[in-house]
N, C-alpha and C positions, 0 to 999 in steps of 0.2 A: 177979035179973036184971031190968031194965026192959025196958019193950015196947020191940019190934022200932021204930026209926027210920025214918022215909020216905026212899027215895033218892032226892034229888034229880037233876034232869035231866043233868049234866052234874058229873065230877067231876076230879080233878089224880090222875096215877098213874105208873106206870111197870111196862114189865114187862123182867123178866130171863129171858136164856135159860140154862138150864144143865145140864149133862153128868150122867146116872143112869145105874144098869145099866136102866135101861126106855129108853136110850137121851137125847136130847136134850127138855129139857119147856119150857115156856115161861111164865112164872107172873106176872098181873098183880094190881100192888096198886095199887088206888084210895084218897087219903087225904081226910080230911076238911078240906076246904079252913081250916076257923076253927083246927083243933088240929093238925092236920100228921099225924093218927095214923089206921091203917089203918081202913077202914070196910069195903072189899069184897077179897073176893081172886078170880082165877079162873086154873085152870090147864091149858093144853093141850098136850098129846102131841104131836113132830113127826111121829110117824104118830095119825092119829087114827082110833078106834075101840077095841072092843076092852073087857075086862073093864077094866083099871085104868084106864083111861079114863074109864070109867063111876062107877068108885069113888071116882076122882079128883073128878068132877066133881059128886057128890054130896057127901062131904068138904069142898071148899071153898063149896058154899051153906050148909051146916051152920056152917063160920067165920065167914063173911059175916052171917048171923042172927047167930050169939055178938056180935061187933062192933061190929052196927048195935043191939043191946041191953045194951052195956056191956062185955062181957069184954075184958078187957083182951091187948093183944099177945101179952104177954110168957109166957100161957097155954099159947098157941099155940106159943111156941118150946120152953118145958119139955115139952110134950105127944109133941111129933113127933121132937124132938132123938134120938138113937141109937138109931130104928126101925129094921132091918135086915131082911135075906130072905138067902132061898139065894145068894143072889151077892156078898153082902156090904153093908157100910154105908154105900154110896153110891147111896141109893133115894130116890126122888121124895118119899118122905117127910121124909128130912133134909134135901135140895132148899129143900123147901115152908117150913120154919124157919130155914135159912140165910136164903130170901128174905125172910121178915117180917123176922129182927133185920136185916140191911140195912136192909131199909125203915125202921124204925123209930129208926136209928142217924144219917140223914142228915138 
C-alpha cells in the first residue's frame, strides 16, 4: 500500500440515506475529482451516539486511509457485503457496501 494521500480542501461527493436494523444511517462518499473514484467515506447514525456509532465511525476513517493509500473500492464491497447480526442481513454494514458499489457504478 502507498502513503496515505493529502486531502485536499475541498472534494465532489455525495451521501445516501438508507434504512438498517440500527435504524436510518446516512453515508457520505467523497471522490477524487481526476478519477471519479472514492477517496473518503464517513457515516452517521439518524440518532447519534452510542456504541455502533463509534464503531462506525472508526470503521470508516480506517476505509478513508485504505483509499487515500491505494485500496481499491471494490475491497471494501467484498469485505462488508453479507455481514449480518441478530436482526438479520440488513445492517449498516451491507448499508456501508451497497453505498460504495453505487458510488463507484455512476
Amino acid at each position: 500500500m502507498n502513503p496515505k494521500a493529502a486531502r485536499p480542501l475541498a472534494l465532489p461527493g455525495q451521501t445516501i440515506a438508507m434504512e438498517t436494523h440500527c435504524g436510518k444511517i446516512f453515508i457520505t462518499i467523497n471522490h477524487d475529482p481526476l478519477t471519479g473514484l472514492p477517496v473518503e467515506v464517513f457515516c452517521r447514525f439518524g440518532k447519534a451516539g452510542g456504541c455502533g456509532s463509534a464503531i462506525m465511525d472508526g470503521l470508516t476513517r480506517m476505509i478513508s486511509y485504505g483509499l487515500r493509500s491505494g485500496m481499491e473500492p471494490t475491497q471494501i464491497i467484498r469485505g462488508l457485503s453479507g455481514i449480518s447480526c441478530h436482526h438479520g442481513a440488513k445492517t449498516c454494514m451491507n448499508a456501508l457496501a451497497e453505498a460504495v458499489q453505487q458510488a463507484i457504478m455512476e
